[in-house]
N, C-alpha and C positions, 0 to 999 in steps of 0.2 A: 546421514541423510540419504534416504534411496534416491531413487534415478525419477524413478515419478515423482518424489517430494521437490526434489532439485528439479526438474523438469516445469512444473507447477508453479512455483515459485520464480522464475526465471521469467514464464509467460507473464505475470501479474507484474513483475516489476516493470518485463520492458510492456506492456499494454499502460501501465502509470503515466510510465514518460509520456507516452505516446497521445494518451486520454490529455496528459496534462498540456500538453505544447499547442494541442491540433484541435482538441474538443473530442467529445467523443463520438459526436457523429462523422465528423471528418475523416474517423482511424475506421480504416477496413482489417475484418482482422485477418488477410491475406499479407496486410502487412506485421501485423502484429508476430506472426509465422515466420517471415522472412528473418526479424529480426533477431531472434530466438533459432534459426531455424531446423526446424521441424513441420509435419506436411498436417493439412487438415486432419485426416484418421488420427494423426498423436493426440493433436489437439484435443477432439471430440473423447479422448479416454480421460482427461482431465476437468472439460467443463462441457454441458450439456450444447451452451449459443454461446455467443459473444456478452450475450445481455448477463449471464452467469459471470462471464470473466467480466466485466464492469462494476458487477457489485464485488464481487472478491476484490480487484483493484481498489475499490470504496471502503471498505472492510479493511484490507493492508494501511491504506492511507490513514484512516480515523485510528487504527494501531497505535501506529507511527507519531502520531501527532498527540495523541494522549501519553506515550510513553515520554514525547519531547518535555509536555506540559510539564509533568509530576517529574521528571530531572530538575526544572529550572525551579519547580518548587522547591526540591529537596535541597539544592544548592543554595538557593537565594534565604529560604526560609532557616536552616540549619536543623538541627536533630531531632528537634521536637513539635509534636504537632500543633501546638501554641504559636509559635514562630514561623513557624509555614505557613497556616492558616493566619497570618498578619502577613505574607507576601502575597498571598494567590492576587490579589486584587490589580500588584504591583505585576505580576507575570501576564495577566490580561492582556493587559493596558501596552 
């Protein structure tokens, strides 16, 4: 992973937390920077506004949450797509 990808990734995770805990109007991303830290100019070689790093963070998230889903299917339902598709209902819920 390069220094921008790792850089990038770092920002969107801790901007998550931050979106998550605080709301996203509440998170400045002065601080989003501190916590990552790196200066505004890094930043801006990354994402164009903050409103960019918000949907990327949304984007990471809905990832994240789709890849959780289809584990607990694969687990819960077993090998075949017959039996998994008789859990999804149960993995909703």
């Amino acid at each position: 992973m390069s220094t921008a990808t790792s850089t990038r990734k770092r920002l969107i995770e801790a901007a998550g937390r931050r979106f998550y805990r605080d709301g996203f109007r509440m998170v400045g991303l002065d601080q989003i920077l501190a916590d990552v830290g790196i200066s505004k100019t890094a930043f801006y070689k990354h994402f164009e506004s903050k409103d960019d790093l918000v949907l990327a963070a949304l984007e990471d998230h809905d990832r994240e949450m789709q890849e959780t889903f289809r584990a607990m299917v694969r687990e819960r339902g077993g090998p075949t797509a017959r039996e998994q598709l008789a859990v999804v209902m149960d993995v909703v819920e």
